[in-house]
C-alpha positions as CSV (number, residue, x, y, z in Angstrom):
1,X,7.0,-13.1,6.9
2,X,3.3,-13.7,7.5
3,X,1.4,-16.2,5.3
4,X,4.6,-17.9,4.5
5,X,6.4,-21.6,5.1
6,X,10.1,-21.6,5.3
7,X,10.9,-22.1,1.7
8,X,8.7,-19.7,0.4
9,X,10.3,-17.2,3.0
10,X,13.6,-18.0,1.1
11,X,12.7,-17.4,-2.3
12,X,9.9,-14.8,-2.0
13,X,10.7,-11.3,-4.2
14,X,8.4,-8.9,-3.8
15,X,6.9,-7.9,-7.1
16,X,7.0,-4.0,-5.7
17,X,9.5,-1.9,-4.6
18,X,10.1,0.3,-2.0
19,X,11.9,3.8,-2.0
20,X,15.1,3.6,-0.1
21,X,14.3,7.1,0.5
22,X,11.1,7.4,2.5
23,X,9.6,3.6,2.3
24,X,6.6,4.2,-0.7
25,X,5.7,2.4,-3.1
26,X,4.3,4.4,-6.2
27,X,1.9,1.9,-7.6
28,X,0.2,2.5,-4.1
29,X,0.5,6.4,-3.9
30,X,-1.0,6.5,-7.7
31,X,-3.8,3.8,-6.5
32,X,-4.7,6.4,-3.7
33,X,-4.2,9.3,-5.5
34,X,-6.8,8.0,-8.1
35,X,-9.8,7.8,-5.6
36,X,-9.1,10.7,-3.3
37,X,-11.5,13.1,-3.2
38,X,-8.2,16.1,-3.4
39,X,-5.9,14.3,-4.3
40,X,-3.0,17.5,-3.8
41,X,-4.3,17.3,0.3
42,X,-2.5,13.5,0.5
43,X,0.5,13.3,2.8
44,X,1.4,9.8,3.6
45,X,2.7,9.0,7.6
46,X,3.6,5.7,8.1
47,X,4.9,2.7,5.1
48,X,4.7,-0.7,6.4
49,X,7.9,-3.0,5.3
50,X,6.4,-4.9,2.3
51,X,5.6,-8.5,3.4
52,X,4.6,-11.8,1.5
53,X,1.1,-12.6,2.1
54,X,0.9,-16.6,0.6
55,X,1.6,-15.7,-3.2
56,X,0.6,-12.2,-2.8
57,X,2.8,-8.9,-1.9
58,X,1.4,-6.6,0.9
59,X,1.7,-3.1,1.3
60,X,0.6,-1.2,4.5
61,X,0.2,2.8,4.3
62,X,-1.1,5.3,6.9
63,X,-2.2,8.6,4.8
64,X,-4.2,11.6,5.7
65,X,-6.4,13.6,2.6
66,X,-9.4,15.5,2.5
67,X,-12.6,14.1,2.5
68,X,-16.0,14.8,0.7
69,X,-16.6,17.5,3.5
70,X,-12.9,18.8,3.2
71,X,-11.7,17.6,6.6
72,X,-8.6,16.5,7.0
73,X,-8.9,12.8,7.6
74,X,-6.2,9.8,8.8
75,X,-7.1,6.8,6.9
76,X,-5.1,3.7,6.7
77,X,-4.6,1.4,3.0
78,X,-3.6,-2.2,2.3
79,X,-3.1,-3.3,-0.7
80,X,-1.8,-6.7,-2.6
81,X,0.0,-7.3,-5.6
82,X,0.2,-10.6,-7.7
83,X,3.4,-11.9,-8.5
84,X,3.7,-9.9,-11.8
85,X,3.1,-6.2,-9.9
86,X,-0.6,-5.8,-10.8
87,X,-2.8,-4.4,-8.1
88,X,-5.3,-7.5,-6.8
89,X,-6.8,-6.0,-3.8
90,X,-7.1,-2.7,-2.1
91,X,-8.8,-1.7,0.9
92,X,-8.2,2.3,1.3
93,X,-10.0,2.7,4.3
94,X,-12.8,5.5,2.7
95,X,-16.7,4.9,3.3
């Protein structure tokens, strides 16, 4: 795990889950869905395995959604969690 020492690798939970089924995480797909421009065009391609980052949980998503011009558009998120599950950081890859 990146951004970790040895003992924080052995005690680290993440403060997210994951869905056995297909890898999301819903606090990120309702983060996303929040800012998309439509938000019924999001399909999401790729979940990252979510990693420590220091104190922080990471979460890695490719998605595609329309933008403002109604393209269809691959963007890639990351965003971090604190250790109680609240949302610290997002980049969603929009200008």
């Amino acid at each position: 795990m990146r951004g970790t020492s040895d003992s924080q690798a052995a005690t680290w939970k993440p403060s997210v889950s994951q869905s056995v089924w297909d890898g999301s995480v819903s606090e990120v797909k309702q983060c996303i869905a929040t800012r998309a421009n439509d938000p019924s065009s999001l399909s999401y391609q790729n979940w990252n395995v979510v990693e420590a980052y220091g104190e922080k949980t990471k979460v890695d998503v490719d998605y595609r959604a329309k933008n403002g011009f109604g393209a269809l558009v691959l963007s890639h998120a990351t965003v971090y969690f604190d250790t109680n599950g609240k949302i610290t950081y997002t980049d969603l890859g929009q200008d």
